[in-house]
Backbone as CSV, one residue per row, in Angstrom:
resi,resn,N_x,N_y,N_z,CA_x,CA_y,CA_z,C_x,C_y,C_z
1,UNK,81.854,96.015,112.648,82.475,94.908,111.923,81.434,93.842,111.612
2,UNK,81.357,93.271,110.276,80.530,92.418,110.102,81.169,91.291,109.701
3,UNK,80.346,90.077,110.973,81.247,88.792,110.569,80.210,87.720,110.150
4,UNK,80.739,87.333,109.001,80.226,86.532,108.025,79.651,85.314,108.453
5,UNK,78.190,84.800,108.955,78.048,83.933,109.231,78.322,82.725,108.184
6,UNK,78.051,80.904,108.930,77.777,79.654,108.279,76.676,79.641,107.553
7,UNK,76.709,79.379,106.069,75.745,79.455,105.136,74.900,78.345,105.718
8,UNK,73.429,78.720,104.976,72.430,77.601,105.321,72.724,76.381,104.336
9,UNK,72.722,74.979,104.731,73.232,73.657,104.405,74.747,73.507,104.282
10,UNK,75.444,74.672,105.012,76.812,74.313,104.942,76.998,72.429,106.095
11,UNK,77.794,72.336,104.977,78.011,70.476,105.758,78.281,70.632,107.200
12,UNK,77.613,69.745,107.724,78.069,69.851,109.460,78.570,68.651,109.855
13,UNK,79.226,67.792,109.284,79.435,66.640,109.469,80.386,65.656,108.463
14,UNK,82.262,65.312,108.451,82.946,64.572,108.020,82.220,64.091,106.825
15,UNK,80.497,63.020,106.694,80.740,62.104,105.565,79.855,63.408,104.514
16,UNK,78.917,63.974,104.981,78.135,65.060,104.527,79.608,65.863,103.305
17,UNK,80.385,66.156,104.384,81.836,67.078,103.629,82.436,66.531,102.779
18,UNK,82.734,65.088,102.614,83.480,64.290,101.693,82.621,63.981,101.043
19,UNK,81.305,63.837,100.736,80.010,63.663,99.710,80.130,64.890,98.410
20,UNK,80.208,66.262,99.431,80.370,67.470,98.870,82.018,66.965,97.776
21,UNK,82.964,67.226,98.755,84.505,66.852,97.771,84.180,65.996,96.943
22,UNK,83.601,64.821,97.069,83.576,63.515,95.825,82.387,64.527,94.557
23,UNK,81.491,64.786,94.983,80.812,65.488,93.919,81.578,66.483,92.884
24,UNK,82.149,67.519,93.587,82.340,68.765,93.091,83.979,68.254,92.354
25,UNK,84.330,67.273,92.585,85.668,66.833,92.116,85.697,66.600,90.622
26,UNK,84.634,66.556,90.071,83.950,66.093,88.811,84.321,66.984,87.929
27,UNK,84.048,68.152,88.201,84.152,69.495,87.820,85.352,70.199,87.841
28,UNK,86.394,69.136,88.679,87.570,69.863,87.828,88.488,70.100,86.384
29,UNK,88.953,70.878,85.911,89.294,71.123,84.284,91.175,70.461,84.476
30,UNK,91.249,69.788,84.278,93.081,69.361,84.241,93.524,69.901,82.985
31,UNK,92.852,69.730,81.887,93.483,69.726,80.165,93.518,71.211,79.534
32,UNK,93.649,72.281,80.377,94.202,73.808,80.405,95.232,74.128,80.943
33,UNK,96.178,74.472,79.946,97.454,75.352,80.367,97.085,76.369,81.244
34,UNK,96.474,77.022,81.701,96.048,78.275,82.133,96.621,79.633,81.970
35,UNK,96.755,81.169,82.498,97.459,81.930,81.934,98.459,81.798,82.330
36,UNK,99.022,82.193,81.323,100.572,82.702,80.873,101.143,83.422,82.106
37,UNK,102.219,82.967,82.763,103.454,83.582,83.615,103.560,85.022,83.236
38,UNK,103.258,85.998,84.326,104.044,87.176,84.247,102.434,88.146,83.330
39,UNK,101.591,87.799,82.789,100.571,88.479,82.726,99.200,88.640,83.120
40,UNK,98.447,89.533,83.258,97.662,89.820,84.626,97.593,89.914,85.353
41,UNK,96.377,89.159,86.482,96.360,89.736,87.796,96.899,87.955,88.544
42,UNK,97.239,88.115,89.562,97.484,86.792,90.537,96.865,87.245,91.887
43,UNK,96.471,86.493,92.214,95.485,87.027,93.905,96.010,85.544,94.787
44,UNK,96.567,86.180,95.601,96.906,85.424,97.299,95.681,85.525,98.195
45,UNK,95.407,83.814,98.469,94.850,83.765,99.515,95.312,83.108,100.895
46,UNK,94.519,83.533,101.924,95.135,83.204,103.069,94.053,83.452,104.117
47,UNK,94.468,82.534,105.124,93.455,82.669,106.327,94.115,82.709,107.838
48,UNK,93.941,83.377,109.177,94.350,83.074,110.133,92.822,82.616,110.781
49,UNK,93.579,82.218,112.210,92.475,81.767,112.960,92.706,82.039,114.412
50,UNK,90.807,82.372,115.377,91.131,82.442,116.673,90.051,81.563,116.903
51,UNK,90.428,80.119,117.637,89.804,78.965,117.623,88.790,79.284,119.286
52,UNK,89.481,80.215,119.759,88.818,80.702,121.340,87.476,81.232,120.609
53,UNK,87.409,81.787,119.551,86.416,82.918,119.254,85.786,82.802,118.004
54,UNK,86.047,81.244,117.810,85.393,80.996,116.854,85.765,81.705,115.601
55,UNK,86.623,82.323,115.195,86.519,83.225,113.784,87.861,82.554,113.452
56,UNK,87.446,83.634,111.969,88.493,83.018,110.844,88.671,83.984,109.919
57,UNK,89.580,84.681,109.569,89.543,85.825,109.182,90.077,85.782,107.386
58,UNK,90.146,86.263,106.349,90.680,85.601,105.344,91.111,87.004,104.594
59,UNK,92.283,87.012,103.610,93.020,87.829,103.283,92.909,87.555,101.378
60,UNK,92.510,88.401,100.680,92.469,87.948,99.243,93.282,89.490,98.590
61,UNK,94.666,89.389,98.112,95.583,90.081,97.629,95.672,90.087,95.626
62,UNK,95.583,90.655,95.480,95.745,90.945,93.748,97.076,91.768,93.508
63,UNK,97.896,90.885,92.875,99.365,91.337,92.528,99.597,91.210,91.020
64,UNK,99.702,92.770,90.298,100.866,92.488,88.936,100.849,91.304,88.890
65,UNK,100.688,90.600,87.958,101.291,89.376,87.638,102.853,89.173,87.243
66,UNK,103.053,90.544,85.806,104.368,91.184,85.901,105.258,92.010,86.982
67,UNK,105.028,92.650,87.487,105.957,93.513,88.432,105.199,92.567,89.669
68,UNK,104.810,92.252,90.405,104.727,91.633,91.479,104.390,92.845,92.064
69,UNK,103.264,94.045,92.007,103.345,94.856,92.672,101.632,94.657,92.877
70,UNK,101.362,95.101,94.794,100.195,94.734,95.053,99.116,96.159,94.135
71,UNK,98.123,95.108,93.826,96.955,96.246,93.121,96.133,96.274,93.973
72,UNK,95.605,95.340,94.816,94.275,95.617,95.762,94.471,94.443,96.572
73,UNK,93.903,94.945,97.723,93.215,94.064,99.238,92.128,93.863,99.586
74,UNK,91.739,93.116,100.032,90.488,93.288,100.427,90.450,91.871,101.377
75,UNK,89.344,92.185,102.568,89.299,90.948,103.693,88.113,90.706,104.119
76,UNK,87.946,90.160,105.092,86.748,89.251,105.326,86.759,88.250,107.117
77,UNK,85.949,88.604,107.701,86.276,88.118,108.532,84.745,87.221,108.940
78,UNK,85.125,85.794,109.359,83.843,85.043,109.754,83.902,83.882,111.114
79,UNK,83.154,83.197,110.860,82.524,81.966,112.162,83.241,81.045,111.204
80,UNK,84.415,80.460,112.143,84.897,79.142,111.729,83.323,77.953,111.251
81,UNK,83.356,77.517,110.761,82.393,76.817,109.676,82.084,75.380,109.361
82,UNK,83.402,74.579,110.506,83.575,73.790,110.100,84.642,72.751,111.153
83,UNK,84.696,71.641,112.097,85.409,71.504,112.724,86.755,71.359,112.220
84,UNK,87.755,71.116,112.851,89.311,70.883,112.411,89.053,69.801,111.995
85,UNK,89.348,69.049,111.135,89.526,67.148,110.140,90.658,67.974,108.855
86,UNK,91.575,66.782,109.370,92.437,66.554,107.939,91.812,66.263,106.748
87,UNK,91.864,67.189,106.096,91.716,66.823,104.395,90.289,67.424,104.168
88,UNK,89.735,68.283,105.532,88.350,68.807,105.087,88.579,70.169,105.807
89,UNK,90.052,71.025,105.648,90.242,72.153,106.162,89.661,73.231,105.095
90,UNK,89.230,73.258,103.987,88.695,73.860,103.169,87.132,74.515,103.738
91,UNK,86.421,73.618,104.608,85.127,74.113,104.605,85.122,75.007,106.030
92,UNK,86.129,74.978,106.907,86.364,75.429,107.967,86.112,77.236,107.077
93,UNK,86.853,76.931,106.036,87.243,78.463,105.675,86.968,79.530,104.130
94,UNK,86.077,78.532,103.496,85.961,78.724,102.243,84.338,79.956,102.461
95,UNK,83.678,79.934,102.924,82.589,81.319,103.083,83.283,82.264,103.381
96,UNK,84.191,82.252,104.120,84.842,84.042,104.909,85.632,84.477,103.548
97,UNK,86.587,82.681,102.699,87.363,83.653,101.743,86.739,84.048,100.521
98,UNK,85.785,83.691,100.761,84.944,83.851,98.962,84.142,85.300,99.522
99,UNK,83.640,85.709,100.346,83.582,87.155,101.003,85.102,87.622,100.769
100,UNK,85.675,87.718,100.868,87.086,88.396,100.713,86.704,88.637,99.027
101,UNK,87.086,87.409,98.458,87.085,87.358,97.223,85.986,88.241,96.177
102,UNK,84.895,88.411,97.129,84.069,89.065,96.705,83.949,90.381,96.428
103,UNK,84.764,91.058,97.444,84.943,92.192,97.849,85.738,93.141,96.644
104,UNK,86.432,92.282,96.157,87.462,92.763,95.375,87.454,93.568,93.957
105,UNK,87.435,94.475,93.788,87.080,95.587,92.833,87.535,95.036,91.102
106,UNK,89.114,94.627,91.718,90.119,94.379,90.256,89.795,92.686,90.215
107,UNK,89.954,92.616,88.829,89.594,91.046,88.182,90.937,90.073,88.993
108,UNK,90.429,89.309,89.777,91.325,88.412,90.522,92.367,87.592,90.209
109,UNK,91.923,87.201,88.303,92.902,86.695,87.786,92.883,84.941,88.404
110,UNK,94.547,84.502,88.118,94.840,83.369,88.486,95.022,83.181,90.457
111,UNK,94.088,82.155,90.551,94.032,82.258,92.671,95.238,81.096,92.920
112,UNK,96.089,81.637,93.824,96.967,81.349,94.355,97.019,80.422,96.127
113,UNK,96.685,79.953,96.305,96.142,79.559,97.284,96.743,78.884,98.610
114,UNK,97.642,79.021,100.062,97.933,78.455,100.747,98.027,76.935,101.697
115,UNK,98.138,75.944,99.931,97.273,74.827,100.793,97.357,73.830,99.505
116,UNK,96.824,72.820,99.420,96.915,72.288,97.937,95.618,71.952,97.370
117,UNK,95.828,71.508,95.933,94.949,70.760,94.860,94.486,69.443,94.932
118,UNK,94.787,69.127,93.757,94.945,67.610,93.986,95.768,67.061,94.927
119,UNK,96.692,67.384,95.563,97.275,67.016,95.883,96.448,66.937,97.274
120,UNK,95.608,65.185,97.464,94.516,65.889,98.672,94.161,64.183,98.925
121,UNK,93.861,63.567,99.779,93.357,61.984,99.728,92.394,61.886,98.744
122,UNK,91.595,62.747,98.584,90.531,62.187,97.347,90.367,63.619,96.343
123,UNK,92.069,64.178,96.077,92.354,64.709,95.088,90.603,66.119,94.752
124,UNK,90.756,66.916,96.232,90.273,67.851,96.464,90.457,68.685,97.137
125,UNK,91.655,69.343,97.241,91.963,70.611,98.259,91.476,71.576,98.140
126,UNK,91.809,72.621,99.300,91.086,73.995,98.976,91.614,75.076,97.335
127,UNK,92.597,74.143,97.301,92.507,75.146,95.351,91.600,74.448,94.626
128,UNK,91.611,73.613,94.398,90.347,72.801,93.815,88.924,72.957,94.178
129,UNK,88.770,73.268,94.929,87.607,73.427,95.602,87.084,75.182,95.926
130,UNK,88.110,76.093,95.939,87.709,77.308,95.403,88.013,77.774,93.800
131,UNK,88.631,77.081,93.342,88.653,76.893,91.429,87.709,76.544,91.030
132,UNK,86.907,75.121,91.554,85.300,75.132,90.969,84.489,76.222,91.000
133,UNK,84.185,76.328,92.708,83.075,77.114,93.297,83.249,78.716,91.706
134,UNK,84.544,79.195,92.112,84.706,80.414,91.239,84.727,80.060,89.721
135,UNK,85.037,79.136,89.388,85.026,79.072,87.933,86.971,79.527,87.444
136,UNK,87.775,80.345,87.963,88.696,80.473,88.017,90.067,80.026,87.942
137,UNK,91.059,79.646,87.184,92.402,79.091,87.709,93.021,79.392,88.992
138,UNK,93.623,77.836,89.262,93.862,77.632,90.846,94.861,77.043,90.735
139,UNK,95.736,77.019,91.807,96.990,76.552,92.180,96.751,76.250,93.754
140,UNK,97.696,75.511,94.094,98.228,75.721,95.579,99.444,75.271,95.967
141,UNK,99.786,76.463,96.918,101.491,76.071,96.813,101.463,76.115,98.694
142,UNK,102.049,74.729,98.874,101.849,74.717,100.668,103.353,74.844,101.113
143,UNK,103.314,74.970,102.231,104.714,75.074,103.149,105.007,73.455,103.288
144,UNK,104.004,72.983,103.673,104.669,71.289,104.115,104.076,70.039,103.768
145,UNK,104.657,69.099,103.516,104.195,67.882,103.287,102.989,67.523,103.626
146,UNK,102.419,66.810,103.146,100.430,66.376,103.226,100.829,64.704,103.411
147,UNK,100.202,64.304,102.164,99.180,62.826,102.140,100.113,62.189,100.610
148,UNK,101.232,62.073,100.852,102.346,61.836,99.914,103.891,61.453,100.108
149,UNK,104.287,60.668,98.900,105.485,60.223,98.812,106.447,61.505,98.041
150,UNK,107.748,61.482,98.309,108.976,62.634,97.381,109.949,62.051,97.547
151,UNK,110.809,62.265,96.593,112.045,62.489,96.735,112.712,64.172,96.928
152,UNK,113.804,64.308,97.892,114.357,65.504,97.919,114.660,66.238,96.558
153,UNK,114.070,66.976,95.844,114.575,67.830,95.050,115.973,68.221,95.111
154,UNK,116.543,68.528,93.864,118.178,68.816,94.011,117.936,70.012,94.782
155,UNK,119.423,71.036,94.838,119.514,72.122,95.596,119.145,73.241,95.431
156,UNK,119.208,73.666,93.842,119.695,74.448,93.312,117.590,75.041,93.066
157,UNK,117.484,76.832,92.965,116.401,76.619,92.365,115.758,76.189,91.157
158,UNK,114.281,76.002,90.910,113.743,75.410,90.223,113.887,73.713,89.996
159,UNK,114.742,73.172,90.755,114.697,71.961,90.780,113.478,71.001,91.236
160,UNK,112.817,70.070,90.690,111.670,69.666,91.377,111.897,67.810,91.652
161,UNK,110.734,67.790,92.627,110.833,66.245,92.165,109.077,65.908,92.354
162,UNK,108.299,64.845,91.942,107.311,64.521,92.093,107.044,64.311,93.332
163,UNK,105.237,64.820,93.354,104.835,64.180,94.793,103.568,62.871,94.342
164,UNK,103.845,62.165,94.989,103.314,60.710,94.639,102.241,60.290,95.705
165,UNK,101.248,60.000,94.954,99.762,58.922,95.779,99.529,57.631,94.888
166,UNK,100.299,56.421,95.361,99.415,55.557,94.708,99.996,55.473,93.487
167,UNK,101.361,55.793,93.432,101.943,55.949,92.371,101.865,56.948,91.415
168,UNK,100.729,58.166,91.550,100.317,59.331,90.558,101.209,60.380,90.850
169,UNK,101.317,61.137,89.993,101.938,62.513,90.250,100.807,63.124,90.329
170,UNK,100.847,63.713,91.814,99.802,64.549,92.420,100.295,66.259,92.454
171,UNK,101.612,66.679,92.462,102.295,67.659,92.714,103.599,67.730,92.124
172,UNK,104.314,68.313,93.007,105.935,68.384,92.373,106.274,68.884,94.175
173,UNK,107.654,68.851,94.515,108.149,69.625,95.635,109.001,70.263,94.755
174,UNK,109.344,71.837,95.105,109.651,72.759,94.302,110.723,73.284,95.211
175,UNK,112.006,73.619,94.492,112.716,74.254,95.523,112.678,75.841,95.029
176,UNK,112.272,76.347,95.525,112.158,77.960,94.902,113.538,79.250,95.498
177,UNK,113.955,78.765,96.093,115.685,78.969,96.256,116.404,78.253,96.750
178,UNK,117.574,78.133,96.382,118.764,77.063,96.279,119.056,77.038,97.882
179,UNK,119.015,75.694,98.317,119.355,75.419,99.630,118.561,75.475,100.895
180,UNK,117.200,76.327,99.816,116.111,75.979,101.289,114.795,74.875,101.130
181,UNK,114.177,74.760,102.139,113.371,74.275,101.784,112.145,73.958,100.737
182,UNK,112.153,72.553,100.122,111.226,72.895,99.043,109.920,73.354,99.762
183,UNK,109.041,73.754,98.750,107.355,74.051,98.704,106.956,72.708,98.051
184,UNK,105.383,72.884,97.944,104.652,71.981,97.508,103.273,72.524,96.759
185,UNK,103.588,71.958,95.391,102.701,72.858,94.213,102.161,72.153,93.636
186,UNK,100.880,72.466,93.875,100.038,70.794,93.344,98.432,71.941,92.477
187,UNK,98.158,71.393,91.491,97.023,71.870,90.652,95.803,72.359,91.129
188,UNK,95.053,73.417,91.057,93.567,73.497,91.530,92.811,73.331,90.439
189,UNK,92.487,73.757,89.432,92.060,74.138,88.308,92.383,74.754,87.363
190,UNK,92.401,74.414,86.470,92.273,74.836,84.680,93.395,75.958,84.899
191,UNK,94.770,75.020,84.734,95.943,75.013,84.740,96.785,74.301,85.249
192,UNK,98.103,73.759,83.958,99.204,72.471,84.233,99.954,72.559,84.973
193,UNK,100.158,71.461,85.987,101.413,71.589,87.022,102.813,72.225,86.768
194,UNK,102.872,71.733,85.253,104.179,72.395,84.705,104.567,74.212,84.711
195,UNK,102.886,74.511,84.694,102.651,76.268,84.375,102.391,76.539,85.920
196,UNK,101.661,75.291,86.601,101.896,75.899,88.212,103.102,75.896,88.961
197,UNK,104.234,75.087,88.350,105.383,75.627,88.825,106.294,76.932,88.366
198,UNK,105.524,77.000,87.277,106.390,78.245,86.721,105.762,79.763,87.549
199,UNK,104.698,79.758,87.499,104.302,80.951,88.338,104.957,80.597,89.979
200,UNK,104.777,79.442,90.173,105.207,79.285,92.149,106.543,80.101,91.824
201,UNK,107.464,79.683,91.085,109.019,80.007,90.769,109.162,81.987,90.294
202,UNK,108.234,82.014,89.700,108.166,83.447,89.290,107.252,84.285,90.115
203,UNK,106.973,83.974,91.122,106.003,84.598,92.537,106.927,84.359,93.752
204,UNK,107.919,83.898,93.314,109.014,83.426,94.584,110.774,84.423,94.022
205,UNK,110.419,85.610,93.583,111.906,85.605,93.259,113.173,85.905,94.327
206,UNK,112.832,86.183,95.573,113.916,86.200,96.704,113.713,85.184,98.037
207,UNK,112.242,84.709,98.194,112.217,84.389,99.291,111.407,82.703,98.911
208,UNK,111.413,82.184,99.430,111.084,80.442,99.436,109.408,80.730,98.869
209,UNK,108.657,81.589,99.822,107.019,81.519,99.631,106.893,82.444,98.971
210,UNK,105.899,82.366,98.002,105.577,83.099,96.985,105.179,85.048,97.540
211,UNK,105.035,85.562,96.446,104.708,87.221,97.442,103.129,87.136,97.503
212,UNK,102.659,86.196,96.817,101.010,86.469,96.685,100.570,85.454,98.151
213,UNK,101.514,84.861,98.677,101.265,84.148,100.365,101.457,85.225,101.110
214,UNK,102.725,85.405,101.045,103.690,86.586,102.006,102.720,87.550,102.148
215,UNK,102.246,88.439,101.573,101.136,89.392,101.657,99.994,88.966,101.681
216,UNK,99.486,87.878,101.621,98.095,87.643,102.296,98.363,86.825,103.316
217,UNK,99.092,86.721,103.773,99.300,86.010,105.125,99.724,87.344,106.259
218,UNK,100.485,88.321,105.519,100.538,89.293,106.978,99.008,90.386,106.856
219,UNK,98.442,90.406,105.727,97.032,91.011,105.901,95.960,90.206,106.815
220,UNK,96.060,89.325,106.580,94.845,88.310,107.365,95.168,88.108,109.033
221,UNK,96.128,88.260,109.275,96.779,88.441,111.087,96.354,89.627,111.277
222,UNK,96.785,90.514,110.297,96.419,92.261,110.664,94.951,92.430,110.576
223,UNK,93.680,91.618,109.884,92.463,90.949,110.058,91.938,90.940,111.250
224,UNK,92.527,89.939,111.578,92.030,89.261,112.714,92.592,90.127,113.827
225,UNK,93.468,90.353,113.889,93.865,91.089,114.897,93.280,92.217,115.430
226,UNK,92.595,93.151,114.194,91.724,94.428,114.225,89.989,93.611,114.853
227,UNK,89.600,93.024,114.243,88.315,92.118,114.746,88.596,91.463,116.154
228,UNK,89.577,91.421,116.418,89.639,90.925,117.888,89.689,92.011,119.069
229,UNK,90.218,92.904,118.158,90.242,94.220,119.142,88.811,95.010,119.164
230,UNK,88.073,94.693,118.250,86.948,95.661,118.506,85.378,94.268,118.955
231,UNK,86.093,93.331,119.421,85.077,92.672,119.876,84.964,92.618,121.013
């Protein structure tokens, strides 16, 4: 098993990391629709972690864009990279998934990402921040509330309501089936919140989290889990 070491000048240090985010923030594209719902490829990313053992294992899934049916896997397993800090969980994990990402035979398409965009204190999350690095359209659709104001979205799906910094619309909370909990779908790159809710909504057709999470979230346990056993 080969585990992906910490690149040379990876940031080792909070202001070093937010130097990096304020730079590379520059470079994001807002004024692209991006692709079109329901054609090409969509790729789920995802990461688990064993904080005893230092690793971090990462899961990069390519799904139909139309049929939602998986085309390829591929994983990656590395040296956490980066201490735990709010709002700088991206660098903990962004070498192991761009090895994942690398790996990957079929064109990755639009990246889907476990985590958010802008939607970030200085409007740099890990979709934003693997949307630059790749050049790629990015999204991120999280399970829970961040660094923001909402109102409850109605019940019903597709209902949204804004997520607010400072008065901006940073996101939307998305209810992606009626009566459960919303998500949170906030922009990475070069593609509109409006088109990132439409894919969250059309990557979600039975269950709250999208299938391009759902399947890279049980590959990346099954990851780590295999790397833990043969260490």
């Amino acid at each position: 098993m080969t585990i992906i070491g910490i690149p040379a000048g990876w940031p080792a240090d909070e202001e070093t990391a937010q130097d990096v985010q304020r730079e590379l923030r520059g470079r994001i594209v807002l004024d692209e629709p991006g692709p079109a719902v329901g054609e090409g490829h969509v790729t789920g990313l995802d990461v688990a972690y064993d904080d005893e053992r230092d690793l971090v294992a990462a899961a990069a899934v390519v799904l139909d864009a139309r049929t939602l049916a998986v085309v390829e896997e591929a994983t990656a397993v590395g040296r956490v990279s980066f201490p735990y800090v709010p709002g700088l969980l991206a660098f903990r994990e962004i070498p192991t998934v761009l090895a994942a990402l690398d790996a990957l035979t079929a064109d990755p398409g639009l990246l889907v990402c476990d985590g958010y965009g802008i939607a970030h204190p200085r409007r740099f999350g890990l979709a934003s921040h693997l949307g630059v690095l790749t050049g790629r359209p990015s999204l991120g659709v999280a399970k829970n509330p961040f660094t923001f104001t909402y109102e409850q979205p109605g019940p019903e799906r597709g209902e949204f309501s804004a997520l607010l910094a400072d008065g901006e619309e940073v996101g939307r909370a998305l209810r992606t089936q009626a009566g459960v909990k919303p998500v949170y779908v906030s922009v990475g790159h070069r593609v509109s919140l409006d088109r990132a809710c439409a894919h969250t909504l059309h990557l979600a057709p039975r269950y709250r989290i999208p299938e391009t999470t759902r399947h890279a979230d049980s590959l990346c346990r099954r990851a780590l889990t295999e790397a833990l056993a043969g260490t």
